[in-house]
Every structure is written in C-alpha cells, then in structure tokens.
N, C-alpha and C positions, 0 to 999 in steps of 0.2 A: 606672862601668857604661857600656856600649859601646852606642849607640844603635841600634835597630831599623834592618835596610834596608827603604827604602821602594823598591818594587816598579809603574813604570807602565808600562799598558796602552801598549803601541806607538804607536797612532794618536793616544792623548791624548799622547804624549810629543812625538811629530812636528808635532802643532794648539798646544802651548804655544809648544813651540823657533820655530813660523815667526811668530805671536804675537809675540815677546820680538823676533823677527827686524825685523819691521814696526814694532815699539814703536821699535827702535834708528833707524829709519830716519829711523821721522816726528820723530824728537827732532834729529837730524843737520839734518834740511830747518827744523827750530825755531830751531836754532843759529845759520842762515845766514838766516831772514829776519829778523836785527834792523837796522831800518831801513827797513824796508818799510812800503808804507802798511797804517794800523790794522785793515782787515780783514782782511789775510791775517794779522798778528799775532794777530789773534783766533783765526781757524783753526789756527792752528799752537799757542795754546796749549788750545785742546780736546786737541788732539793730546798734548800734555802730561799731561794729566787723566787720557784713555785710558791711558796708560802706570801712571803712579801706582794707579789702577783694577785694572790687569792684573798688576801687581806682588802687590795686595793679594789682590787672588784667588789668586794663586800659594801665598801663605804659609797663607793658612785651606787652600787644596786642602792642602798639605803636613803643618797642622795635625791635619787629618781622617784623614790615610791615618797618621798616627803612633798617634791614637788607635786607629783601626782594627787596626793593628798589634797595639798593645799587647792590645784585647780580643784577636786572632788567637791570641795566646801565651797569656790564659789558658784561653781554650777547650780549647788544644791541655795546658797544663797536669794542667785537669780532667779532657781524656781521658784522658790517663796517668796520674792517681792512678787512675781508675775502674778499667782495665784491670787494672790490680797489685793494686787488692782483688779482681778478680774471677776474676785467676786465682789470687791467695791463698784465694780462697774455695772455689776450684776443687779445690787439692790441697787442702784439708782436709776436702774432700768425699770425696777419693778416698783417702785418708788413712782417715774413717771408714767406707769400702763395702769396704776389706779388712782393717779390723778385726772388723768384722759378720760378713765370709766365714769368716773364721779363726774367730770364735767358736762361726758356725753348724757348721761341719766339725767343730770339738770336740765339740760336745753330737748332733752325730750319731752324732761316732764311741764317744762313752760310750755313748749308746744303744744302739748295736747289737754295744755288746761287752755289757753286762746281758746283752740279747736275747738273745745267744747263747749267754751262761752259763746265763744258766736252761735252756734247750736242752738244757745239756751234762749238767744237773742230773737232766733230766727221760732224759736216755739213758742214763744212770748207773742209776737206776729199772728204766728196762726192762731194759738188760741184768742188773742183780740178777734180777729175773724169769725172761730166758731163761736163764741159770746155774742157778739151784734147778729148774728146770722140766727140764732136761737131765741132772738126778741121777738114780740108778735107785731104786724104791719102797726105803723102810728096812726094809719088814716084808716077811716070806711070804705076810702076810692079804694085804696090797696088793695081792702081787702074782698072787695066786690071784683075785680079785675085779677084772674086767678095766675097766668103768665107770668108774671113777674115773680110773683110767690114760690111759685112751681123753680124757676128760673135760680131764684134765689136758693131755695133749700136745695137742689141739686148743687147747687157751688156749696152750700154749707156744708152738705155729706161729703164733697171732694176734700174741702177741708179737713173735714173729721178725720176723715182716711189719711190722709197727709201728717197730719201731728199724730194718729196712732203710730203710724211707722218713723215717726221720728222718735217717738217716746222709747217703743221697739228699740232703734237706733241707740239711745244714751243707753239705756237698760242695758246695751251688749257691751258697752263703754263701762259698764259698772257704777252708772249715774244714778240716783235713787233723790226725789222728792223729801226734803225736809220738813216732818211732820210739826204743824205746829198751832192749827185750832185746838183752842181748849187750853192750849198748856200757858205756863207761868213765862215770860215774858226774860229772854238769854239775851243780854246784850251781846253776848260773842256771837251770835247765828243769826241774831234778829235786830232791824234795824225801825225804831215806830217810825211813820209817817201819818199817823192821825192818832184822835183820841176820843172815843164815845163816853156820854156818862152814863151808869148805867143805876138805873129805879136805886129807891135809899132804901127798899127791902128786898132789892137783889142779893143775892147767895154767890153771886159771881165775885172773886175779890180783885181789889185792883192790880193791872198788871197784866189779867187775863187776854191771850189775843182770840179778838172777836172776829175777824177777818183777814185773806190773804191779799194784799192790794201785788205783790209782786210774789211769786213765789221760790224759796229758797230750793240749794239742791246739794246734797254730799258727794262725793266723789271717791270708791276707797275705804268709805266710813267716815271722811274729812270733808270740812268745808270748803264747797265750789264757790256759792254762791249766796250770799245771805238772805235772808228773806225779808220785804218790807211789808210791815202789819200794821192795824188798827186795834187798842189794847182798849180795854174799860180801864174806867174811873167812876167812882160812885159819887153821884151829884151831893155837895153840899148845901144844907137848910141853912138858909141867909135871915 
C-alpha cells in the first residue's frame, strides 16, 4: 500500500529547510572545534543537541500530517459513501413519484370513463324518450282530444333540450359519436345484433350496417363505447 503524500505549507517548508540549513552548519563549526578550549566545546555541543531536537521535531511534525492524512481520506471516504446513498435514495424516490403519477392517471382515467358511461346510459334514456315522443298518436281519440298531445310534445321539447345539453356536456368531455351507417362492418367498434337480407340485386355488399340499434362513442379518438348494429346480407335463391 503506497503511502499518503504529505503536503507542506510553503513557508513551514522554507522555516524547516533553513532550520536543517543552520543545523548543518553549526554541526561543520562542531566538527572543526575539536581541540579548542572547553568552552567553546561546550557551545558547539549545545549546538549538537539543537540539531538532534530539530530532527526529532521533524519526524513527530511528519508523524502528525500522516496521521492527519489518513483521518483526511476517511472523511473524504465517508463523504462518498454518504453521496452514493443519497443519490440512491434520490432515484428511488423518483423511481416511486412516477410510479404514484402513473397510478394516479390510471384511477383517473378509469374514473372518468364510468363517468362517462353512465353519461352515455343516461342519453341512451333520453333519446328512448325523444324517439317515442316524436311517434304520431296510435288512436283517432288521441288524436281528436288535443291536451294530451299538446302535453306530450311539451315534455318531448323538454327532452330534446335535455339531451342537447347533454350532448353539449360529452362534446366538452371530448366525446364524439362513432360514425358507422353505410360503412363496412369493424368487429373492434362494432358489435351486430340483428341481420337484414338485402334484394339479390342490391348494390349494398354484405356486412354493410344498415341501422344503429345502440349507438357507439370515441373518447380522445379511442373507443368508449362500441356500437350495436344491424348489417345486410344478400338473400339467397333456394
């Protein structure tokens, strides 16, 4: 394992080096007063001492900044696990806020398809209404006896009004009427519930829906509601 760089401050770098500088010096002028009288041998071995001193201080600074190192690297350690839980914790946060979203968008959009079947249930209603209300009296009394009539086609108009504002209503829903007289016969949109034949020198080909017994409805451009139809069949010569 490759040892930590230790890293010193300029000016403590440049105060040790003249240090060691001066240490080397006074040990040279140590060297050369042997023989001299016993006081200056004295002073030149303080001089000695100092060095030894300045040595020993060099190795604990040394020891200090290794230590110091080494906490340096596990702090920086510590930060880096921290970080990597925290942006682990991060996408799995974000991980569950568009799981949430997709759910929430589900249960809305089941909602407001009910919502708008029953809607469709409740137009289905009215128009049964304005249909029978737009038939002409069955009897002569009926129609001799004006009240009733009068009576009646005022609830038919109330009607009318009531499913145009319903229609109004889906239309602001972006609900749209599935067009399907005339055309060729979808089992994805279209469900038959009867079958007419039609003349053997009909032009009409089979398959064609001839009537809407239930009417279908898209929602979005997508299907709400399928439509149930009456299709031709060209009669066969037996």
């Amino acid at each position: 394992m490759n040892s930590p760089v230790i890293v010193l401050d300029p000016e403590e770098r440049e105060r040790l080096v003249d240090d060691f500088r001066n240490g080397l010096e006074r040990a040279a002028r140590h060297r050369e007063a042997w023989g001299r009288p016993d006081d200056e041998a004295a002073g030149d071995a303080e001089t000695s001492v100092d060095l030894a001193t300045l040595l020993s201080e060099m190795a604990v600074l040394k020891s200090e900044l290794r230590l110091q190192s080494r906490q340096f690297k596990n702090t920086l350690d510590e930060l880096r696990a921290f970080g990597n839980d925290l942006r682990q914790h991060s996408e799995r946060l974000q991980r569950d806020l568009e799981r949430a979203r997709e759910q929430a968008a589900s249960i809305q959009g089941q909602t407001e398809r009910q919502f708008l079947l029953a809607l469709l249930d409740l137009r289905d209603r009215l128009q049964s209404g304005v249909d029978a209300a737009a038939r002409p009296p069955s009897s002569f009394l009926a129609r001799l006896v004006p009240g009733p009539a009068r009576f009646a086609a005022s609830l038919a108009e109330g009607q009318r009004l009531t499913l145009q504002r319903l229609d109004d209503l889906l239309a602001s829903h972006r609900v749209r009427p599935l067009p399907v007289l005339g055309e060729i016969l979808d089992p994805q949109r279209m469900r038959v519930v009867g079958v007419e034949a039609a003349g053997g020198s009909s032009s009409i080909p089979d398959g064609t829906i001839l009537r809407e017994v239930k009417r279908g409805f898209l929602h979005n451009g997508e299907l709400l509601r399928v439509a149930e139809v009456i299709v031709s069949k060209k009669a066969t010569n037996t």
